[in-house]
N, C-alpha and C positions, 0 to 999 in steps of 0.2 A: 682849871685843868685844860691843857691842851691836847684835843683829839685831829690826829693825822687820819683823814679817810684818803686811802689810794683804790683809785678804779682806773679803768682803761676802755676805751670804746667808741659805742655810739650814742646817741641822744639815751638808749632805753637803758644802758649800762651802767650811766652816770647819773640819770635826772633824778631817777631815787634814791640820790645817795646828798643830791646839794639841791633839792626841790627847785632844779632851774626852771624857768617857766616856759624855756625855747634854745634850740639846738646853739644858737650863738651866746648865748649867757653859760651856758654849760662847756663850751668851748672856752669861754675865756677864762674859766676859772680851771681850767687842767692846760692851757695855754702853754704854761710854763715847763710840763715836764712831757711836753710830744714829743721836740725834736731827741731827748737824752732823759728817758723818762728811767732808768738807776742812776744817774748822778741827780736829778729832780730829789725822786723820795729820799737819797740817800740826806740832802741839804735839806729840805724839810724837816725830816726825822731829826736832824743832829741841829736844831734851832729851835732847841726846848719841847718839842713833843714829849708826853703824856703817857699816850696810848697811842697804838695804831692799829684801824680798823683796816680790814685790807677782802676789796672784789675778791672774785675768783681768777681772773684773767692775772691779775699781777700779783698773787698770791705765795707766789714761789719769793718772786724779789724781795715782797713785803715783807715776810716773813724773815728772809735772809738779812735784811735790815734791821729790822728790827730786835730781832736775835746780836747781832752783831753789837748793837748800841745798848743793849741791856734793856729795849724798850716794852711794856707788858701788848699782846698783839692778840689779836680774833680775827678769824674768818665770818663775813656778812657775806654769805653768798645767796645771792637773787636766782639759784636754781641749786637742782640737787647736790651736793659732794659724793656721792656714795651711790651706788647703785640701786634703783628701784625700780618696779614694775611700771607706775605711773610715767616716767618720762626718759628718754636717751639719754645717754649723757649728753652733756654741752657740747658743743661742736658739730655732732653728728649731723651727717649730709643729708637734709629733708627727703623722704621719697618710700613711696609704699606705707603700707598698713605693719604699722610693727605690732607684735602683742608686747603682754608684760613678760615673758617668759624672755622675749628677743629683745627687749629694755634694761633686762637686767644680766643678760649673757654680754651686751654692749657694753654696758658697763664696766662689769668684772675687765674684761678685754684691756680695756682703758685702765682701769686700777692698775692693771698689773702690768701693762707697758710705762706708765708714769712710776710705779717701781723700779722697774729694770732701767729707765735714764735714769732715775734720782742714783741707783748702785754703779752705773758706768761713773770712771773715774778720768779724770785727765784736761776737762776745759779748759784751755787757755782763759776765754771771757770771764770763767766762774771764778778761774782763780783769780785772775787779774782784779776782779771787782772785789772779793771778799781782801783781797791785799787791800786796796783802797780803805775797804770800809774800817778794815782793823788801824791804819792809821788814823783815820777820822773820830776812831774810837779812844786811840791813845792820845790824838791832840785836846781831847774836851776831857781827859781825866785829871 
């Protein structure tokens, strides 16, 4: 079985996911999809992939590849997906004493603007790429 794991990052993003033992071994093994990292997973995924595990950070592409190629996919996310008390969401700008009450109002915030881009219509890029991937989908059928 061939497993596609896609992350994006830094040493902490990636080394849990390919047990590199130092930021240049973990660099060279995602080497390949920095500069053009949706045409990367797009050619990994469609060169017999399996499964694809997919970070948080490039979760959206993952996903849309995967989906696209018929391929079966999971979320391995190294921090919450979902809003809770315990921690901000990902991203959020370090600073002050948050509670869990102001963790998980953070949160929601975030859910529900990642909502409203997922409902906006009209990308140029998105369409552009899912055009891509449906040909790459019709040439390996």
């Amino acid at each position: 079985m061939r497993v596609l794991i896609v992350t994006a990052g830094s040493r902490g993003d990636v080394a849990p996911f390919t047990a590199a033992p130092s930021p240049e071994a973990a660099h060279s093994v995602f080497a390949a999809f920095l500069d053009e990292l949706g045409e990367g997973v797009l050619s990994a995924a469609a060169a017999g992939t399996d499964v694809l595990l997919t970070a948080f950070g490039p979760a959206p592409l993952s996903r849309l590849v995967a989906a696209g190629l018929g391929i079966p996919s999971a979320g391995v996310y190294l921090a919450p997906g979902v809003p809770t008390g315990e921690f901000p969401p990902p991203g959020r700008p370090a600073g002050g004493e948050l509670t869990a009450a102001d963790n998980v109002a953070a949160g929601e915030r975030t859910t529900e603007l990642a909502r409203r881009i997922r409902a906006e219509d009209g990308s140029a890029a998105v369409i552009s790429f899912v055009t891509r991937l449906e040909a790459q989908r019709e040439s390996h059928s």
